[in-house]
Every structure is written in structure tokens, then in C-alpha cells.
C-alpha atoms as a printed R data frame, in Angstrom:
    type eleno elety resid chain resno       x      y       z
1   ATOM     1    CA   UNK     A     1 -34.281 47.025 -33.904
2   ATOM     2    CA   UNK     A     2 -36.291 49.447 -31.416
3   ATOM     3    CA   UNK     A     3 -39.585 48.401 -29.931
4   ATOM     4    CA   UNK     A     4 -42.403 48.358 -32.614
5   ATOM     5    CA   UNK     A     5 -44.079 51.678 -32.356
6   ATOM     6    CA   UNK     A     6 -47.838 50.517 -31.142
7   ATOM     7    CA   UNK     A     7 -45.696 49.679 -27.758
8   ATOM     8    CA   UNK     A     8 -44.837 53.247 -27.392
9   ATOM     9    CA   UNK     A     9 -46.276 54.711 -24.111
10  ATOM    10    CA   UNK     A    10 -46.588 58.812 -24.813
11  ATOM    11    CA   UNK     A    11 -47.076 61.013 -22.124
12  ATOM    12    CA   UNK     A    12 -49.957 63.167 -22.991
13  ATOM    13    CA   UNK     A    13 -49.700 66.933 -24.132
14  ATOM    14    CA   UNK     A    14 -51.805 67.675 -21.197
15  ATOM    15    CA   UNK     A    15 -49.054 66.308 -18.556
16  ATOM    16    CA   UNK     A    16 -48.236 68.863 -15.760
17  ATOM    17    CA   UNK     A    17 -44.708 69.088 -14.601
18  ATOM    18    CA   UNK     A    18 -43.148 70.865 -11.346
19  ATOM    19    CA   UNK     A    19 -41.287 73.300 -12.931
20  ATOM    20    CA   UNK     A    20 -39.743 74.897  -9.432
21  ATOM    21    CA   UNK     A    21 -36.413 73.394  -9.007
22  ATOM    22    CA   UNK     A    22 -33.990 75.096 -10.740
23  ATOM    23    CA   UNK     A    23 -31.068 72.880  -9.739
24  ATOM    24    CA   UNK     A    24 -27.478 74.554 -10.085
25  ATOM    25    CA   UNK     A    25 -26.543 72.103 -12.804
26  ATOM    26    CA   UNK     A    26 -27.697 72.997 -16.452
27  ATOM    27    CA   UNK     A    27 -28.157 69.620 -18.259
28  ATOM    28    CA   UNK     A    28 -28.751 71.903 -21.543
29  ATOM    29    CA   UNK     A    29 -25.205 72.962 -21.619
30  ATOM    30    CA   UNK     A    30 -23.016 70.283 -20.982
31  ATOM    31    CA   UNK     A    31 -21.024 69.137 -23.478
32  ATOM    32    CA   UNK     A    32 -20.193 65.832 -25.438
33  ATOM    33    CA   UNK     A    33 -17.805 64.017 -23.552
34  ATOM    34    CA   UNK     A    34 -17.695 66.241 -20.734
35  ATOM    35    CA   UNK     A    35 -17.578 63.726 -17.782
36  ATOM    36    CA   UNK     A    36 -15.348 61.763 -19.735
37  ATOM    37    CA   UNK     A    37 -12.732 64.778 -19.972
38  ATOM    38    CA   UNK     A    38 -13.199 65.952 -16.651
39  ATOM    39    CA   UNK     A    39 -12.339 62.770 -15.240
40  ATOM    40    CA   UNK     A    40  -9.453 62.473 -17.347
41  ATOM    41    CA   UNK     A    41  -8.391 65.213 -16.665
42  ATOM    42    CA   UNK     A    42  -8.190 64.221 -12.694
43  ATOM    43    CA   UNK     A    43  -6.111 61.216 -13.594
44  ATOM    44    CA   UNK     A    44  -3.615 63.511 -15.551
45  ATOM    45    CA   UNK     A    45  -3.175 66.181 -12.776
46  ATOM    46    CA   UNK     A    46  -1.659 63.492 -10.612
47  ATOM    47    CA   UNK     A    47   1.101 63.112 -12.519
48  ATOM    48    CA   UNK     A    48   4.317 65.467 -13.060
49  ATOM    49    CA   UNK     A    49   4.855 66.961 -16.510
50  ATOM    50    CA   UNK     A    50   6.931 65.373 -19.539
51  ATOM    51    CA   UNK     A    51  10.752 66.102 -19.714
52  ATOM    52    CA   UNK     A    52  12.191 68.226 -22.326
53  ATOM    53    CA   UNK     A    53  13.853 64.659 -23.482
54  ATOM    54    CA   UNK     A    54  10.309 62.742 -22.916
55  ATOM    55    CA   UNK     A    55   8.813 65.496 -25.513
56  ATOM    56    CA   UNK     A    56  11.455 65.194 -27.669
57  ATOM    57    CA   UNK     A    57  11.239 61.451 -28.456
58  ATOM    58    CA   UNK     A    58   7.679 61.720 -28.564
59  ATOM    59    CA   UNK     A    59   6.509 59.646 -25.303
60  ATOM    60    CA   UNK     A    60   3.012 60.162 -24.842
61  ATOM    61    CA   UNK     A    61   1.569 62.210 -22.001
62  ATOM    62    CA   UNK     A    62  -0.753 60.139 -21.601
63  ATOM    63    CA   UNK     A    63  -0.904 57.634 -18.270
64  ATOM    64    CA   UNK     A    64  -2.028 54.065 -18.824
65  ATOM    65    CA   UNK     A    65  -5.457 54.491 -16.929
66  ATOM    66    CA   UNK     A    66  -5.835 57.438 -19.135
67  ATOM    67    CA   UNK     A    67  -5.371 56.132 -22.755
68  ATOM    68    CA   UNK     A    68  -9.158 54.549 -22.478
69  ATOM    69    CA   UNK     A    69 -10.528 57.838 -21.236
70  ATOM    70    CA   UNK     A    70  -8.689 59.946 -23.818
71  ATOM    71    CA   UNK     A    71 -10.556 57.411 -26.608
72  ATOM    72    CA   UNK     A    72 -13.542 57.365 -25.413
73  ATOM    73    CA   UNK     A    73 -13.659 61.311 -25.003
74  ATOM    74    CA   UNK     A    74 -12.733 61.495 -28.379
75  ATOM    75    CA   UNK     A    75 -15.300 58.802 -29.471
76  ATOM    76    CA   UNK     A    76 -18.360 61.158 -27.843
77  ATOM    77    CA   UNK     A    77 -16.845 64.668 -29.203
78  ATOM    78    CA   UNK     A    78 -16.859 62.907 -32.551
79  ATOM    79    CA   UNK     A    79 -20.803 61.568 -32.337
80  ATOM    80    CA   UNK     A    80 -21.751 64.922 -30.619
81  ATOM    81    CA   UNK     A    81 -20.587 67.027 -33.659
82  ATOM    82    CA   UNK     A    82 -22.367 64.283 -35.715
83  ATOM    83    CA   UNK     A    83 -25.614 64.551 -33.797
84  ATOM    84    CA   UNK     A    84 -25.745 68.639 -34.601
85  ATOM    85    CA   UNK     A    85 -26.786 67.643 -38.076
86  ATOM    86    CA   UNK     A    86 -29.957 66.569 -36.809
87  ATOM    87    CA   UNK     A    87 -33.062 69.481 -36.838
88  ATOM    88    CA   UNK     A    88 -34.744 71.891 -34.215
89  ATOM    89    CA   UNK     A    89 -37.527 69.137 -33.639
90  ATOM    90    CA   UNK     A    90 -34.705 67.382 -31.719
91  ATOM    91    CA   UNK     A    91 -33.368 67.565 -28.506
92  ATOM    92    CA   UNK     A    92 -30.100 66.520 -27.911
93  ATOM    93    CA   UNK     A    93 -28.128 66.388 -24.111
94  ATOM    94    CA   UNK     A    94 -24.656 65.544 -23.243
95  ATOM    95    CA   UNK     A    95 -22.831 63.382 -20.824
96  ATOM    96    CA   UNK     A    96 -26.170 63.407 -18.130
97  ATOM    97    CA   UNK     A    97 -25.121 62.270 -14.640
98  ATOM    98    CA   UNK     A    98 -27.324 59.615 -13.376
99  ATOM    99    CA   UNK     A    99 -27.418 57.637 -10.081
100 ATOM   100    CA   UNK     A   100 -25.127 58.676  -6.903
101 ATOM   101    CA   UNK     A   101 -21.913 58.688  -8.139
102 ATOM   102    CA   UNK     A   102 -19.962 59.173 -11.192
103 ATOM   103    CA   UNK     A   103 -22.223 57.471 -13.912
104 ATOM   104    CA   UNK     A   104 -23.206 59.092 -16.682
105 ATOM   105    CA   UNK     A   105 -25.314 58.594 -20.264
106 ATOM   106    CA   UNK     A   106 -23.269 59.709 -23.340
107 ATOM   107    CA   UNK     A   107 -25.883 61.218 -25.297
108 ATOM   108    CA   UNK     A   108 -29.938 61.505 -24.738
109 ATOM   109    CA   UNK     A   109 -31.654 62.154 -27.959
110 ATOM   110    CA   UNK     A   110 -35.951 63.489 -28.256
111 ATOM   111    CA   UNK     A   111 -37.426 63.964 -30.843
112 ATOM   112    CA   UNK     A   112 -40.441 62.865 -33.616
113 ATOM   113    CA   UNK     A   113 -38.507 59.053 -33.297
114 ATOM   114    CA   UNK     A   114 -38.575 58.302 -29.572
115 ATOM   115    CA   UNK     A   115 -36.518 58.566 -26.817
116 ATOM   116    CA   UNK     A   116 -33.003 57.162 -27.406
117 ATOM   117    CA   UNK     A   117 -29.729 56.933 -25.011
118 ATOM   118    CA   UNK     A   118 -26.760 56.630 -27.196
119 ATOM   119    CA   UNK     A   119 -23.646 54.512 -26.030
120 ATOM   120    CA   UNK     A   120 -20.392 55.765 -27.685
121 ATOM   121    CA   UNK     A   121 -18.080 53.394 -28.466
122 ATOM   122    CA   UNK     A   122 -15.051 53.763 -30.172
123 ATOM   123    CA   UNK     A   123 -12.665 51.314 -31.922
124 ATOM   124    CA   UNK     A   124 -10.187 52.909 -34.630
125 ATOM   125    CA   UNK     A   125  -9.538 50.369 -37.455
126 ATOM   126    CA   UNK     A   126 -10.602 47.438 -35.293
127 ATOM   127    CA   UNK     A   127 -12.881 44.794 -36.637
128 ATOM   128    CA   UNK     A   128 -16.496 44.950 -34.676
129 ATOM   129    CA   UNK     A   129 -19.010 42.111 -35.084
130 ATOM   130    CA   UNK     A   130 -22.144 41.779 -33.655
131 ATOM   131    CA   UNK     A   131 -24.999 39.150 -33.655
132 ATOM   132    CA   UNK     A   132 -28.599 38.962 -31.838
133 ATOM   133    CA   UNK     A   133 -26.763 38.663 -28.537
134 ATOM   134    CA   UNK     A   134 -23.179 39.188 -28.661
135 ATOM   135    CA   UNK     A   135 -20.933 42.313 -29.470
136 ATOM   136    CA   UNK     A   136 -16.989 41.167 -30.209
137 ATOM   137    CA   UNK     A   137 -14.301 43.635 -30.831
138 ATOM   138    CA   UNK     A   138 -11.051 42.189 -32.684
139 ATOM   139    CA   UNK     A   139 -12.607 38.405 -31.711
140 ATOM   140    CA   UNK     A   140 -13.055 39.447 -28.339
141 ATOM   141    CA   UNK     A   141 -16.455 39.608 -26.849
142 ATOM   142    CA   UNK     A   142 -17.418 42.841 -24.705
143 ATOM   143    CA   UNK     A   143 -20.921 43.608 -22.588
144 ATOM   144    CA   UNK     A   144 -22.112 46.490 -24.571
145 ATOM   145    CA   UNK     A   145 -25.442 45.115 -25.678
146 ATOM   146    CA   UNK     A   146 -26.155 44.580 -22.008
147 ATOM   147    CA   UNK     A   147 -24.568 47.502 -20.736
148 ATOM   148    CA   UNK     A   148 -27.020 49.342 -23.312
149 ATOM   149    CA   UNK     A   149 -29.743 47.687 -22.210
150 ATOM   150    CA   UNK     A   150 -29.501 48.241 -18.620
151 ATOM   151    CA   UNK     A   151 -28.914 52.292 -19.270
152 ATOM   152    CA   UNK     A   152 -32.033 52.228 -21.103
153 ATOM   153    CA   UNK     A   153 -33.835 50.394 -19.187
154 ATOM   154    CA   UNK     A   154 -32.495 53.082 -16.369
155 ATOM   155    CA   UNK     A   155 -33.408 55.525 -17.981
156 ATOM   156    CA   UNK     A   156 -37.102 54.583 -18.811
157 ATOM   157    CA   UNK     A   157 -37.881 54.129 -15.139
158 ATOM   158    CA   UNK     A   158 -35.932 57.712 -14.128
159 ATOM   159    CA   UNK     A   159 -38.412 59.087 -16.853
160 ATOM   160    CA   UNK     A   160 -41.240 57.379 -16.022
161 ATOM   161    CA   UNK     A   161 -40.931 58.947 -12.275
162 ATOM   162    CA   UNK     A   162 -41.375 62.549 -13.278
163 ATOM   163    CA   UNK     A   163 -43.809 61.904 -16.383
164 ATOM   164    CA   UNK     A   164 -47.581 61.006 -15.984
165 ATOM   165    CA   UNK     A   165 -47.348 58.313 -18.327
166 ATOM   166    CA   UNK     A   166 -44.598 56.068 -19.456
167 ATOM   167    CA   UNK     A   167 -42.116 56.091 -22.185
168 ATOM   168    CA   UNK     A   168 -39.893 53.464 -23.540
169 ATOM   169    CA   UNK     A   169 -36.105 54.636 -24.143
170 ATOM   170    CA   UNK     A   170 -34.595 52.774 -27.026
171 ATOM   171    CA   UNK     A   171 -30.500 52.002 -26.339
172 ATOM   172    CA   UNK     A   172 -28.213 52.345 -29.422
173 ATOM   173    CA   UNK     A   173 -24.419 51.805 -29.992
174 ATOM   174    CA   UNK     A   174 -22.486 54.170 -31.966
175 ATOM   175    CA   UNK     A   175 -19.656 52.479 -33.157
176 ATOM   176    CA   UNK     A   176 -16.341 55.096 -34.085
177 ATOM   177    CA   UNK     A   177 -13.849 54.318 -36.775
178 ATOM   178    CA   UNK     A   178 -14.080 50.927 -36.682
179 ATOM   179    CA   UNK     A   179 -12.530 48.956 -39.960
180 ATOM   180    CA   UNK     A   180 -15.575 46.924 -40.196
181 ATOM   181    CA   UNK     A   181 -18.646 46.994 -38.606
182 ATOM   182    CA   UNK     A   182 -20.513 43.445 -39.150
183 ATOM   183    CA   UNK     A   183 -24.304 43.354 -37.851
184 ATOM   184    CA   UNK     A   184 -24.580 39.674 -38.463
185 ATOM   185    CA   UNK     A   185 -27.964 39.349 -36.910
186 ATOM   186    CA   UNK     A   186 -29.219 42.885 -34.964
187 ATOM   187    CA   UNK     A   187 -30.061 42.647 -31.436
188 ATOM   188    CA   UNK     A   188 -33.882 42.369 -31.017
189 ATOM   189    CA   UNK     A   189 -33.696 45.200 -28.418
190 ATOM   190    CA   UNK     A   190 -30.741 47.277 -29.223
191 ATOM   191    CA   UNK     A   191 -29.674 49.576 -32.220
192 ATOM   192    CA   UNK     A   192 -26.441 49.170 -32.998
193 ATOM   193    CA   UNK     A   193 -25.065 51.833 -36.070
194 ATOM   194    CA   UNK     A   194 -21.876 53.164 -37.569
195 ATOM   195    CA   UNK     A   195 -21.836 56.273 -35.989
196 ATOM   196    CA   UNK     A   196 -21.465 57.876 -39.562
197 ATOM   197    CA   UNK     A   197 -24.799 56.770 -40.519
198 ATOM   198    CA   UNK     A   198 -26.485 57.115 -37.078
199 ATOM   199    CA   UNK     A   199 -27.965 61.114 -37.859
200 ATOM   200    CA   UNK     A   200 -30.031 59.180 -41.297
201 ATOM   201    CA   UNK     A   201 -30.593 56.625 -38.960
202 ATOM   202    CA   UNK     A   202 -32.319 59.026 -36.915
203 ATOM   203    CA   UNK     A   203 -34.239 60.989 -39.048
204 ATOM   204    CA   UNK     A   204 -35.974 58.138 -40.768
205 ATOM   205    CA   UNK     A   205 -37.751 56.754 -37.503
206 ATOM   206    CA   UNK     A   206 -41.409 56.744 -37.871
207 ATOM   207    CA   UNK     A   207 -42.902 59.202 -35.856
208 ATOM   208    CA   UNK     A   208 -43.948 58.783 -32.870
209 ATOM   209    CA   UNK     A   209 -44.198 61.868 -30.363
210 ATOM   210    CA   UNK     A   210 -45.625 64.946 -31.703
211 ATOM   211    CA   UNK     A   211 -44.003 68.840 -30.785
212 ATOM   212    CA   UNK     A   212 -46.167 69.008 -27.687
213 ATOM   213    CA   UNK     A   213 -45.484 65.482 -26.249
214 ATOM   214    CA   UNK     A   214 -42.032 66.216 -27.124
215 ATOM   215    CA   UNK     A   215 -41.604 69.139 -24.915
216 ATOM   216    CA   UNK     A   216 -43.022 67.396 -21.939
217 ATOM   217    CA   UNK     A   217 -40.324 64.876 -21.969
218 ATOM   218    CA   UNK     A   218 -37.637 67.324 -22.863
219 ATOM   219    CA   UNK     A   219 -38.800 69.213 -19.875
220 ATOM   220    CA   UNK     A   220 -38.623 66.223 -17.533
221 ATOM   221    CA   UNK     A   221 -35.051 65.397 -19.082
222 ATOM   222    CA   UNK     A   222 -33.086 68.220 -19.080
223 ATOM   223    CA   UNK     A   223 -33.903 68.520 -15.576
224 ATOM   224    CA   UNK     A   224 -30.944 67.047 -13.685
225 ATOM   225    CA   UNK     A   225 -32.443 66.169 -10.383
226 ATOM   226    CA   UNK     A   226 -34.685 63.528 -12.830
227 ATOM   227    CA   UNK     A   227 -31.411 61.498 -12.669
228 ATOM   228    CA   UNK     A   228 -28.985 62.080 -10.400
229 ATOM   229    CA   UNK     A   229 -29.098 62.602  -6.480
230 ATOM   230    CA   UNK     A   230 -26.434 65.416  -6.337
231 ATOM   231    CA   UNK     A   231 -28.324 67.701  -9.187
232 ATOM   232    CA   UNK     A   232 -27.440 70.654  -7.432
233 ATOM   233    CA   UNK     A   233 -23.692 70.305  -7.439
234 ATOM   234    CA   UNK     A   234 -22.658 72.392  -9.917
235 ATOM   235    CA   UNK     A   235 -19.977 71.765 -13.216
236 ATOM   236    CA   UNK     A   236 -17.050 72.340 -13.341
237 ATOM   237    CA   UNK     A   237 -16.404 75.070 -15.680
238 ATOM   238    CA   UNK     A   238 -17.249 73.949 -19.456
239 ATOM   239    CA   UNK     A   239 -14.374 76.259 -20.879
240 ATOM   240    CA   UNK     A   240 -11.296 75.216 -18.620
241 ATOM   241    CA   UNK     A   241 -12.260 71.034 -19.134
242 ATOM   242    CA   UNK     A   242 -12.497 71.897 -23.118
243 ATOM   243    CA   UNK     A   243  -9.091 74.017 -22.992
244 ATOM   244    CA   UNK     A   244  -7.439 71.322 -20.768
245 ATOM   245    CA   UNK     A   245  -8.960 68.521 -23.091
246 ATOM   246    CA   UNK     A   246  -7.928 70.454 -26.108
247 ATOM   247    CA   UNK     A   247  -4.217 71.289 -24.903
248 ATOM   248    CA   UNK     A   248  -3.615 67.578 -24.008
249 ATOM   249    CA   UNK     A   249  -5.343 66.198 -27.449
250 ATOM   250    CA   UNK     A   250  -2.529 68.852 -29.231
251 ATOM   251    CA   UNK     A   251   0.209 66.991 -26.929
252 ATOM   252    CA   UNK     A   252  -1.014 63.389 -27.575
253 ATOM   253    CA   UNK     A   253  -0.880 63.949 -31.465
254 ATOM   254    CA   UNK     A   254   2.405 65.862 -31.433
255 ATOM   255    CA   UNK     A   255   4.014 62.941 -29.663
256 ATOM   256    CA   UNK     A   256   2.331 60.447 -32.097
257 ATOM   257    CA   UNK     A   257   3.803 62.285 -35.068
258 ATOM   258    CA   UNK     A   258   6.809 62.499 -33.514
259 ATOM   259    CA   UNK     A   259   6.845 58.585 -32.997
260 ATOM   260    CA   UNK     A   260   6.239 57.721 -36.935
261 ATOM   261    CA   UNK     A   261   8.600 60.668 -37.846
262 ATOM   262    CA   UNK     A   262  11.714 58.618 -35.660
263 ATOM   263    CA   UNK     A   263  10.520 55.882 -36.924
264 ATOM   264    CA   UNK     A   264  10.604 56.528 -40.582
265 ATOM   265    CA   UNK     A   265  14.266 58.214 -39.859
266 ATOM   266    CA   UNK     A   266  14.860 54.882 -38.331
267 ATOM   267    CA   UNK     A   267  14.132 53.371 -41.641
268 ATOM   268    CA   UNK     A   268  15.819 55.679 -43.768
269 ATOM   269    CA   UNK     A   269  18.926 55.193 -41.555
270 ATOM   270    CA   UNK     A   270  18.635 51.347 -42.125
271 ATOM   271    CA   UNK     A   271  18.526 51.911 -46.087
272 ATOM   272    CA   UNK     A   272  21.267 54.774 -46.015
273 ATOM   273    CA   UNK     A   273  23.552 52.725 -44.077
274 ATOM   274    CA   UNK     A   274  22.625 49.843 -46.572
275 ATOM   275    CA   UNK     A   275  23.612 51.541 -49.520
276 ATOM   276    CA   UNK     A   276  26.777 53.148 -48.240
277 ATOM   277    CA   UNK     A   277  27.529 49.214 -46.922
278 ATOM   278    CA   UNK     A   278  26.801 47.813 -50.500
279 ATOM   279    CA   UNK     A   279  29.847 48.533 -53.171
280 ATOM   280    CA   UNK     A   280  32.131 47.135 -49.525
281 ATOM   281    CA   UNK     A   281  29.852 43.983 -50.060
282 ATOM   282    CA   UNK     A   282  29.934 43.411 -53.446
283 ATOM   283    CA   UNK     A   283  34.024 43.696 -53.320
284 ATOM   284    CA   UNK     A   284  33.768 41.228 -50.660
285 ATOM   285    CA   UNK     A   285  31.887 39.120 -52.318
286 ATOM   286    CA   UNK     A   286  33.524 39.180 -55.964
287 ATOM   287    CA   UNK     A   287  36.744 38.865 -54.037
288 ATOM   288    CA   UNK     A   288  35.515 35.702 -52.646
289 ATOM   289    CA   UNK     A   289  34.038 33.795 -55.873
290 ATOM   290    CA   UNK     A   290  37.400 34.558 -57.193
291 ATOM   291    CA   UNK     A   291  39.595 33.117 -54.594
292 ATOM   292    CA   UNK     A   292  37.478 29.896 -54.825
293 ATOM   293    CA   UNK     A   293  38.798 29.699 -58.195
């Protein structure tokens, strides 16, 4: 559950902001998943391409270090399309560096609800439980509701830096595709949501910044130097990691289909062979019982 509202701090319309550094990077149009892909990306350049044989038995291109990154890319695309359901009187950013080095948040969300960081996390037909302080995937038990906590809690005191009063970032967990999500007991201090239901979610928060206070913080937040200490370095170009992303997502699936479409000729071999193998079998068989006789 997020903070009761009476413990919002808002910062006040009349805030004043330095509005002089333009830094290089443009927080505004990064995309879901971005640092995700670009990273993957790196890992998958180091590596020479798939055989004509490799291709043809469907071996994935992906490396091992890369399967997780490939996921969670997909994970993020999937809640960024989600999150352009919500209306103009939110503000949504992308994959925001923060820190000194390669950290980033998945999503930032402002709007009449609060201040939310969104932690994508996803888990195709796997069984996700959670309780007031644990978070288990498949039995196993995994530091998101800390790790959500802490970005938050990052988060509030980056914001609080550049705004003349304070505001209190609520952390939520998206959970992807699981098979079942169980919210046994919700965490006092963290949202956790299907990711399906997270835009309704959303838009039935009580209000608690108006259009004006809004804008102040989506000024301070889309600003990159408000979170990370190389905010002038620019991207790397949006279209080449989405066309890079995009051709290896194509690859990854062809080689999956590939895989079930040996395997099912695998089975139908099995049964052919069977079939062809059963009148010899029979014969065998009838010629036994009789020689017992």
C-alpha cells in the first residue's frame, strides 16, 4: 500500500527551478527498456554470428549472460506500451540513469496520484507469491521488495535536492506474465500489481498533486543531471538500439519456433515409426502365443 496521503510532502506551485542546463541527454525521449537493450546489445556484439547449421536447428542467438537481459527488456517494452493508456495529466519517463554508473529506474510515473518508480519484473508462467515482507518466485525468494524500496527511497532524496519542498516516491512492482500472482499479505511500503492491472491501478489513486505542482516535479525529473553524474553524455541513438533489439527479438523467436517445430517432427517420427513397427509386432507376438501351445 503507498504512504497514506496526509504524509504527502508537495512542493508548492510557487517553487522556482534553474531551468539553464540543458544537458545533452533528453530524459523525455528515452525509451522503455532502453538501457536494458543497449546493454544487451554490448554483450551480443562480442560474440561471432550463428552458423547456417546453428540457424537451422534453431539454437538461440542468445548468450547465457544475455537471456536475463533479453527478458527483462521485454518485461519493460511490455509495461511501457501498457503505461501509454494512461492520460495527458501524466508524465511518464523511461529507463532514467541514476548514480555514476550504469543504474537505471525502469519507469518514473507523475501525475494527480504521486510520484511512483516502477520496477519491471518479469516471470512468464511462473508462480509469484508475495507477503508483507517477502517476494518468492517458483518457491524461491528474491530481494525485490527491498530493491524497490531502496530505488524509491533514492529517488525521493535525488528529488528532494532540486525541489523546494519534499516529495515521497512510492516503489511498485510490475509483475509480467506470471501464472499466478499471490499477494498474500501486501507490503506496508511497496505496491506490488499485475502489470495488466497496474494503468486502473493508477488512475484510481486519490489525488494528490494538482496540474501546477505537477509540472514542478516533472520539470525537476526529466532533467537528467537531477540523477545521474554523467547527464551530459549523450544516448546512443534511440533508432539503431530499437532496430538491433527488434532484429535479435525476430531471431530469438524464429529459433524458438524452430525448436517446438523439430520437436513435434521428433514426435511424429516416434508415432510413424510406431505404426509402421506395429503389424511386425503383432505377427511376433501371435506367433509366439501360438508356439507356447
Amino acid at each position: 500500500m503507498p504512504p497514506p496521503d496526509n504524509d504527502v510532502a508537495v512542493p508548492t506551485p510557487s517553487a522556482s527551478l534553474n531551468e539553464n542546463a540543458q544537458p545533452t541527454r533528453r530524459l523525455l525521449d528515452r525509451v522503455a527498456g532502453q538501457s536494458v537493450m543497449e546493454n544487451l546489445t554490448r554483450l551480443q556484439s562480442s560474440i561471432p554470428a550463428r552458423s547456417a547449421w546453428a540457424r537451422f536447428w534453431g539454437y538461440s542467438p542468445l548468450i547465457a549472460d544475455a537471456a536475463s537481459w533479453y527478458s527483462g527488456a521485454l518485461g519493460e517494452r511490455a509495461v511501457g506500451r501498457l503505461l501509454t493508456n494512461l492520460d495527458g495529466s501524466w508524465t511518464v519517463i523511461h529507463a532514467v540513469p541514476v548514480g555514476k554508473a550504469d543504474s537505471d529506474i525502469d519507469h518514473i510515473v507523475i501525475g494527480p496520484g504521486g510520484v511512483f518508480t516502477i520496477n519491471t519484473k518479469r516471470h512468464p508462467d511462473k508462480n509469484v507469491w508475495v507477503g508483507s515482507r517477502a517476494f518468492m518466485v517458483s518457491g524461491q525468494k528474491v530481494p525485490y521488495l527491498r530493491n524497490a524500496r531502496h530505488e524509491a527511497a533514492r529517488a525521493t532524496k535525488l528529488l528532494a535536492a532540486v525541489l523546494p519542498t519534499g516529495i515521497e516516491v512510492v516503489p511498485i512492482i510490475a509483475v509480467v506474465n506470471p501464472r499466478k500472482l499471490t499477494i498474500r499479505e501486501a507490503p506496508a511500503d511497496v505496491v506490488v500489481r499485475d502489470a495488466s492491472g497496474l494503468v486502473r491501478w493508477l488512475r484510481k489513486r486519490p489525488h494528490v498533486l494538482d496540474a501546477a505542482q505537477a509540472t514542478i516535479i516533472v520539470s525537476a525529473a526529466t532533467r537528467a543531471n537531477t540523477w545521474h553524474t554523467n547527464s551530459t553524455t549523450p544516448d546512443a541513438d534511440v533508432r539503431t538500439t530499437l532496430a538491433g533489439f527488434d532484429r535479435l527479438d525476430r531471431e530469438v523467436r524464429s529459433a524458438a519456433l524452430r525448436r517446438r517445430l523439430w520437436a513435434a517432427a521428433g514426435v511424429l517420427a516416434l508415432v510413424s515409426a510406431a505404426l509402421l513397427l506395429m503389424p511386425t509386432l503383432i505377427h511376433l507376438l501371435t506367433t509366439t502365443i501360438i508356439s507356447s501351445f
